[in-house]
N, C-alpha and C positions, 0 to 999 in steps of 0.2 A: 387053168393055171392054178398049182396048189400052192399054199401058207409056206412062207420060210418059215422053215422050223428050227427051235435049237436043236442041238446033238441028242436030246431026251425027247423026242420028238413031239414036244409043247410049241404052240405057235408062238412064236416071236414076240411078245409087246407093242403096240404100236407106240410111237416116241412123240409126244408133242413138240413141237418149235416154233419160234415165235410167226413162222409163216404158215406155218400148219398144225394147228392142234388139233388135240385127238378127239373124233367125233363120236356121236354115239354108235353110227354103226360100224365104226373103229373095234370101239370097246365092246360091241355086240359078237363082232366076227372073233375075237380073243377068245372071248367068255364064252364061245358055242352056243350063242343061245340067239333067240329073236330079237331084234330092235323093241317089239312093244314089249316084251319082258324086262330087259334091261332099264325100258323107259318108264316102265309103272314101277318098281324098286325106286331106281331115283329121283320120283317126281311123291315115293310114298304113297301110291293111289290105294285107296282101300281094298281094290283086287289084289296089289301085291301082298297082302297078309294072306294068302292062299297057297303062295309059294312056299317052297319049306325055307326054314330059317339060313340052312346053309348056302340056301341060292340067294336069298337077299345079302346077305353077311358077305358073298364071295362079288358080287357084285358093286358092293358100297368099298368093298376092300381093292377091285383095281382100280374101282373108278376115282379111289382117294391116290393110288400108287402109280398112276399113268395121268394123273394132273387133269382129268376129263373136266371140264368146264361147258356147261348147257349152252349151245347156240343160243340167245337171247331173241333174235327176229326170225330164226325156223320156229321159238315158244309161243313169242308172239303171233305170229302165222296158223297155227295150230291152235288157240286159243281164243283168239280174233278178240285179245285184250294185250295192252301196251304197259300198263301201268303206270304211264305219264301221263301229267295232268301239267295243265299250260297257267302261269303265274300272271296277269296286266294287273299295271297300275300306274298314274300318273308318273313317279317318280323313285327312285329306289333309295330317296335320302330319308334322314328322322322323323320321326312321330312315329303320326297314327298308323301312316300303312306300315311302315316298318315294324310296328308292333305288330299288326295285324298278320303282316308276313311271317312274323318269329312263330306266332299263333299255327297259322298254315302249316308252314315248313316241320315243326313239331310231330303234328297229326300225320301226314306225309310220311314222314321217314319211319314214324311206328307201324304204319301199315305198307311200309315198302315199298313205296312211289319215289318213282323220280320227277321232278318237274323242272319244267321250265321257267324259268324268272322274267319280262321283261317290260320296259317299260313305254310311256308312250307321249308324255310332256302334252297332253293333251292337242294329237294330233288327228282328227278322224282320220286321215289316209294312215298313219302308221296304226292305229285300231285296227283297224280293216286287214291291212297286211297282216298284222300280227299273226290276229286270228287265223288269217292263210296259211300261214307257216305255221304255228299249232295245228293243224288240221292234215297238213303234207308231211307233218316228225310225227304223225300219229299218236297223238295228245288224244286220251278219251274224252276229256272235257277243259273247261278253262273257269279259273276263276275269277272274276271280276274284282280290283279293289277300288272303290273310291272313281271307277269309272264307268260312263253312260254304258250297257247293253244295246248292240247295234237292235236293227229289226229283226234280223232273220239272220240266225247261223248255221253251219251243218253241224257244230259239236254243241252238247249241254253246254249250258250258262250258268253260275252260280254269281251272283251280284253283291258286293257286301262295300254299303256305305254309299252308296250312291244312288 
């Protein structure tokens, strides 16, 4: 099956919408070139400085004009890192943890984590679940505030204040 082509016989654009956007090997099959070409260009990998400047330049240039936006769980799949980090603490009103969260949350978004926030009113069965559910949204780790460290978890622990 060949490419619709326009009348200049350039392959067609692929169109994003809001039920289908355009993937990389959308923007691959456009651009005549491999998947891992187009992928080290927009991922910046230090191999793609070996490319000539016109193929990175033409590639950052549709991928900016066909609206290409990185699958975030084929990245993380690929990578077998999430960049979320999982938030507990007794309670999410004023003070100390709150402070302490501003502290967090801070650090976090400069180094481009998402997390998760939530809290636990000093429940050990909601402790326990939590952690469950950080661990199945693929939290790399969690940070403890102001509450007990179970025994045994499957993700890192960090403890602060308790």
């Amino acid at each position: 099956m060949s490419k619709p082509q326009h009348s200049a016989g350039s392959p067609v654009p692929p169109v994003a919408t809001p039920s289908k956007p355009v993937s990389l090997r959308d923007l691959a099959a456009y651009l005549g070139l491999s998947r891992t070409t187009v992928s080290l260009v927009l991922n910046n990998s230090p191999v793609a400085q070996g490319l000539t400047p016109q193929t990175r330049e033409r590639v950052l240039k549709a991928a900016a004009e066909l609206n290409y936006k990185a699958n975030y769980f084929a990245r993380m799949l690929n990578n077998k890192r999430s960049h979320m980090v999982g938030i507990l603490c007794p309670d999410l009103g004023g003070g100390y943890d709150s402070e302490i969260l501003t502290g967090i949350e801070s650090l976090l978004i400069e180094r481009d984590y998402l997390y998760f926030v939530s809290s636990h009113h000093w429940n050990q069965d909601r402790i326990r679940q939590r952690l469950e559910v950080f661990a199945e949204r693929g939290a790399e780790g969690v940070i403890l505030i102001n509450t007990p460290a179970p025994a045994a978890s499957v993700l890192p622990l960090v403890s602060i204040g308790s």
